[in-house]
C-alpha positions in Angstrom: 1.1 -3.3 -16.0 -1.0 -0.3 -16.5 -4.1 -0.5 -18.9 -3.7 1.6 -21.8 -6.9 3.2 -22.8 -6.8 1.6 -26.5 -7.2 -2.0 -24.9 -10.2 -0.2 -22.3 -12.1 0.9 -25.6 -11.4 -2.7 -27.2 -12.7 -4.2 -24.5 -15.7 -2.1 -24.0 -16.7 -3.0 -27.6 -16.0 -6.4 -27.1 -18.3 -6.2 -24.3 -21.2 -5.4 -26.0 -20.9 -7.3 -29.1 -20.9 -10.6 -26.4 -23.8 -9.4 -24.4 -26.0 -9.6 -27.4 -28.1 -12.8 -28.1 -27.0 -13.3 -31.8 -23.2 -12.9 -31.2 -21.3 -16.0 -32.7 -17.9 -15.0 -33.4 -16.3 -16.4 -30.2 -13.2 -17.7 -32.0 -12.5 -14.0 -33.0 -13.1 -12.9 -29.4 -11.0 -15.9 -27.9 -7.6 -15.1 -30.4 -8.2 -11.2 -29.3 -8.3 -12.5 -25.5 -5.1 -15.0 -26.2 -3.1 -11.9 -27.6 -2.2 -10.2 -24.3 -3.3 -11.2 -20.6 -4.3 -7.7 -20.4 -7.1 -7.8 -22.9 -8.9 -10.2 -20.0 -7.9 -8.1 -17.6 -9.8 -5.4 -19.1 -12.6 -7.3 -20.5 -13.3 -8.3 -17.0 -12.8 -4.9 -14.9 -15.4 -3.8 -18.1 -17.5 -6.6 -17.5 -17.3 -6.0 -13.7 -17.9 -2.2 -14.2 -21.1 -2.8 -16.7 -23.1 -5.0 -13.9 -22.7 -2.0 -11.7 -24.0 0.6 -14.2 -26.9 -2.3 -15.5 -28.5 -2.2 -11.5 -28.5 2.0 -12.0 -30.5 1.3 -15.6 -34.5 2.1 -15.4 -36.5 -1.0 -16.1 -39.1 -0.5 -19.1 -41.8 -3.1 -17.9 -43.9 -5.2 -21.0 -45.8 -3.1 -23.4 -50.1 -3.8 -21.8 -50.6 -5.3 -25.7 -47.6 -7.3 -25.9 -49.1 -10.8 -23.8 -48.9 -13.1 -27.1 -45.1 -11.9 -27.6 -42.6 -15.0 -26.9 -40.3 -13.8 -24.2 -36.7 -13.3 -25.2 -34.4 -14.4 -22.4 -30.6 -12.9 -23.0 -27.6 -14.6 -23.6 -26.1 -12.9 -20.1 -29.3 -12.7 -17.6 -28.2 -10.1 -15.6 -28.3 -7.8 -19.2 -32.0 -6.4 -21.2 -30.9 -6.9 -24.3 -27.4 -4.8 -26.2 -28.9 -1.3 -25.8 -28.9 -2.1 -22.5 -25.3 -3.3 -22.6 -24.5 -0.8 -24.8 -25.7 2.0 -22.4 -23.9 0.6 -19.2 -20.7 0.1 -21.0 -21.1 4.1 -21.6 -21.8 4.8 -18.3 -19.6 2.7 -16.8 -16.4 3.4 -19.8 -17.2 7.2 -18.8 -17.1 7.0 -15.1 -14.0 4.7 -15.6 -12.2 7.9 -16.4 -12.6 9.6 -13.0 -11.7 6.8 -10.7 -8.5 7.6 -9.3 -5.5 5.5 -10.0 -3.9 6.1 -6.6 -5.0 4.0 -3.6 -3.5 3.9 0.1 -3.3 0.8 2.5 -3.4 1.7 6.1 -2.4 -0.2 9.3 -3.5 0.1 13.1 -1.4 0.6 15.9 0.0 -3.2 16.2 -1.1 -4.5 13.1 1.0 -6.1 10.0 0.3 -6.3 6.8 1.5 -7.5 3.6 0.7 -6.1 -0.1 1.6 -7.4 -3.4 3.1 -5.1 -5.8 1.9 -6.5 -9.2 5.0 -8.0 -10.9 7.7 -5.7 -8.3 7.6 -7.4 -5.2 5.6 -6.8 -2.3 5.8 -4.3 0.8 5.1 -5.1 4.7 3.3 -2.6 7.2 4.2 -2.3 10.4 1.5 -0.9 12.8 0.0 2.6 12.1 1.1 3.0 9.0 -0.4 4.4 6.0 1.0 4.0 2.3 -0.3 5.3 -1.1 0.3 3.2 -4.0 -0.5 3.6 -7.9 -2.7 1.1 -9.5 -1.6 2.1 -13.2 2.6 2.1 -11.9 3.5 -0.4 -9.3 6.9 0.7 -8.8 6.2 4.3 -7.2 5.2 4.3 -3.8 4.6 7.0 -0.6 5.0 6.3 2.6 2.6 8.9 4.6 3.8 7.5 7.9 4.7 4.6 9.8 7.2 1.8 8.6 7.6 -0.3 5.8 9.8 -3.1 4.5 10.2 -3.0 0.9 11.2 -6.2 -1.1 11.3 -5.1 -4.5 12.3 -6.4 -7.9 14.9 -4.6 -8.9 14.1 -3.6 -12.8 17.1 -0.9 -14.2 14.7 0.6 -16.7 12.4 1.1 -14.1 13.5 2.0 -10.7 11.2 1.9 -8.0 11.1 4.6 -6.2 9.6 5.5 -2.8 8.4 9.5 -1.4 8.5 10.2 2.4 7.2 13.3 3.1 10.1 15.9 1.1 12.6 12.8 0.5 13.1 10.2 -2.7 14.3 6.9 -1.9 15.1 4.9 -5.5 16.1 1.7 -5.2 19.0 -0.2 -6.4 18.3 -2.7 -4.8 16.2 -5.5 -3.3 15.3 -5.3 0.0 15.4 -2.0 2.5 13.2 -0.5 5.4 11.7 3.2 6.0 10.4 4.8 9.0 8.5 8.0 8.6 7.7 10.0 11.9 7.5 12.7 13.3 11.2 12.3 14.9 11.8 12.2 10.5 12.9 9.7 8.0 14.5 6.7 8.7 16.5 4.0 5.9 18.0 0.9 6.3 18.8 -1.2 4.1 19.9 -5.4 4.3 20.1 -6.1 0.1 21.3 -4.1 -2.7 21.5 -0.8 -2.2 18.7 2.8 -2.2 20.0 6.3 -3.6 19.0 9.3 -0.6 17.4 12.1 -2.9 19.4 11.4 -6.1 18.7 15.5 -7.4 19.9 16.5 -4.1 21.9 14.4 -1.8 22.3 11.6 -4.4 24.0 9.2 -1.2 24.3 5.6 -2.1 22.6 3.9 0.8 24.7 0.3 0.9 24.0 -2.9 2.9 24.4 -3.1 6.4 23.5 0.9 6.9 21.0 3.0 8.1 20.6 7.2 7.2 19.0 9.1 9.1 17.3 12.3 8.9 15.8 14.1 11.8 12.3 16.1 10.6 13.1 19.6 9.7 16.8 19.2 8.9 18.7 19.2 5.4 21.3 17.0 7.5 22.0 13.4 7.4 23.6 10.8 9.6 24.6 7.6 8.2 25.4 5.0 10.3 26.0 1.1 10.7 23.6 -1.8 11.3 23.2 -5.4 11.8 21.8 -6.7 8.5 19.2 -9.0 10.8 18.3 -5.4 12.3 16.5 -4.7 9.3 13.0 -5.4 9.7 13.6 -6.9 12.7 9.8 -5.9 13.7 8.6 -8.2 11.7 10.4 -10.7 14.1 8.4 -8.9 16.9 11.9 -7.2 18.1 12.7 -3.7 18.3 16.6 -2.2 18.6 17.1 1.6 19.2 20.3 3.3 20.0 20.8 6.5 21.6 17.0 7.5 20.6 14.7 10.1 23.1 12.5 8.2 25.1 9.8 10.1 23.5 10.5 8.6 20.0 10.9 5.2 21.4 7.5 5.2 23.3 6.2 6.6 19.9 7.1 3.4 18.0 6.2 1.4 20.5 2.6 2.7 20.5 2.9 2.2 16.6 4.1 -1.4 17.1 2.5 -3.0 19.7 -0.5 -1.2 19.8 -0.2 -0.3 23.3 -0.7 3.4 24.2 2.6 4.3 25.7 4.0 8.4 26.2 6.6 9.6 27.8 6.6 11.8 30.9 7.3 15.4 30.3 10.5 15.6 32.0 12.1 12.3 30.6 10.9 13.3 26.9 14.5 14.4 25.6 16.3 11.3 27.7 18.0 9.7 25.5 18.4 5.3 25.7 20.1 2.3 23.8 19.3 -1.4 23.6 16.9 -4.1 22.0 14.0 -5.7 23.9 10.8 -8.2 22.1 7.3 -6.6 21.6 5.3 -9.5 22.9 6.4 -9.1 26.7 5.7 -5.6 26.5 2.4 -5.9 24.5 1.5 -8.9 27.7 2.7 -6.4 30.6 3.5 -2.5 29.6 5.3 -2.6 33.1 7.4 -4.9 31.9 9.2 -1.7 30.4 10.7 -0.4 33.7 13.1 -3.3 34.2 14.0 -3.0 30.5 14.4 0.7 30.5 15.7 1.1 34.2 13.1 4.1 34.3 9.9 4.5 36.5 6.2 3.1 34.5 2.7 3.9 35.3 -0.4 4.6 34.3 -1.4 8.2 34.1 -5.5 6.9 32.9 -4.5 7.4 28.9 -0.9 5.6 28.4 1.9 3.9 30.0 4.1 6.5 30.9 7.6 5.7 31.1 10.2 8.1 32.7 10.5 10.0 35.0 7.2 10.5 37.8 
């Protein structure tokens, strides 16, 4: 749940009022922390902020006359004193207001990860892929490129929604998988169902289907698939059908991390089937008996097709 910027100023206040030596009214402070899980939220990302902008604060060294003066030693050590506080909860409140909410995650070729959406689920990435997410709204989402399994809590007052390049994707549903590329936008989906640009299109993606949109088209193909197909990469498996060998050696550069192309000539051929990554990640070779096209080595990739 986003911050709202009343609770940011409450809890800016609150943090100098505790940073002073005299302060006593904890029970005050503890019944405003107890009212909301975001008020300690923010009192900590304050907190957090004010020891960065304390470090950036000159330090005013002891008056040459001041020798008999009993040292005063602050409640919080790392903090001279309220002013101080009181200064770097300024600087720090005011820079607060430039720091972007949006954020991207990025994979590398062969890599997985998984994020946590705060309270909407959680998304996996498969390898070189890069996806921009909103701190302040955990249900939008765009994916820049790559491929990513979305397992989402489905809310219908707030769908979540995902951008892939000119597309919307809003779920429905649960759980569903997109593929951005430069081949164009993939979605398949295994649990509920995702709406296909609902002021456009508006196509009700169901279980067991996958649309498909080559880059640079308006038009659409949506077509059946195997409900354990769906994220299937996860499983360190891979099924295409009727894909160019240039798209396939694409992906699996993306997913193994394995730098394989496709020859010139054999760019547009066009093959079906299902093979696991490992073998191919172990032995690139491995490829021609799965393939039934020529491999080698041109001194940049595995080249599969034809020599």
């Amino acid at each position: 749940m986003a911050l709202d910027e009343t609770i940011r100023e409450q809890a800016a206040a609150w943090a100098v009022r505790t940073s002073d030596a005299a302060f006593e009214d904890w029970e005050a402070f503890t019944v405003w922390l107890e009212q909301d899980s975001a008020h300690a939220r923010a009192y900590d990302e304050v907190m957090a902020s004010v020891i960065d902008a304390t470090e950036a604060l000159p330090v005013v060294p002891p008056a040459q006359n001041d020798t008999d003066a009993v040292p005063h030693v602050p409640r919080r050590r790392w903090f001279a004193g309220a002013a101080g506080v009181a200064a770097a909860v300024a600087a720090a409140f005011g820079a607060w207001q430039f720091v972007p909410t949006t954020y991207s995650v990025e994979t590398a070729p062969g890599e997985v990860r998984l994020v946590e959406l705060e309270g909407t689920g959680q998304v996996e990435l498969a390898g070189g892929s890069r996806i921009v997410l909103d701190r302040d709204d955990p249900r939008v989402a765009t994916l820049e490129q790559g491929q990513a399994l979305f397992t989402i809590d489905h809310d219908p007052a707030a769908p979540f929604t995902v951008t892939v390049g000119e597309d919307t994707l809003v779920d429905i549903g649960t759980v569903f998988d997109v593929t951005h590329s430069a081949a164009g936008m993939a979605l398949a989906v295994s649990e509920g169902a995702v709406v296909f640009n609902p002021e456009r299109q508006n196509v009700t993606v169901s279980p067991g289907q996958r649309l498909t949109r080559p880059a640079g088209s308006d038009a659409y193909r949506v077509s059946a698939i195997g409900l354990g197909q769906v994220g299937e990469w996860r499983e360190g498996r891979l099924t295409f059908q009727d894909a160019r060998l240039a798209d396939l050696a694409a992906d699996l550069s993306r997913l193994t991390g394995v730098a394989v192309s496709a020859s010139e000539l054999s760019a547009n051929q066009r093959v079906s089937g299902s093979l696991l990554l490992e073998p191919v990640r172990s032995d690139p070779r491995s490829l021609g008996g799965l393939l039934g096209v020529p491999v080698r080595h041109n001194g940049q990739s595995w080249e599969i097709g034809t020599r």
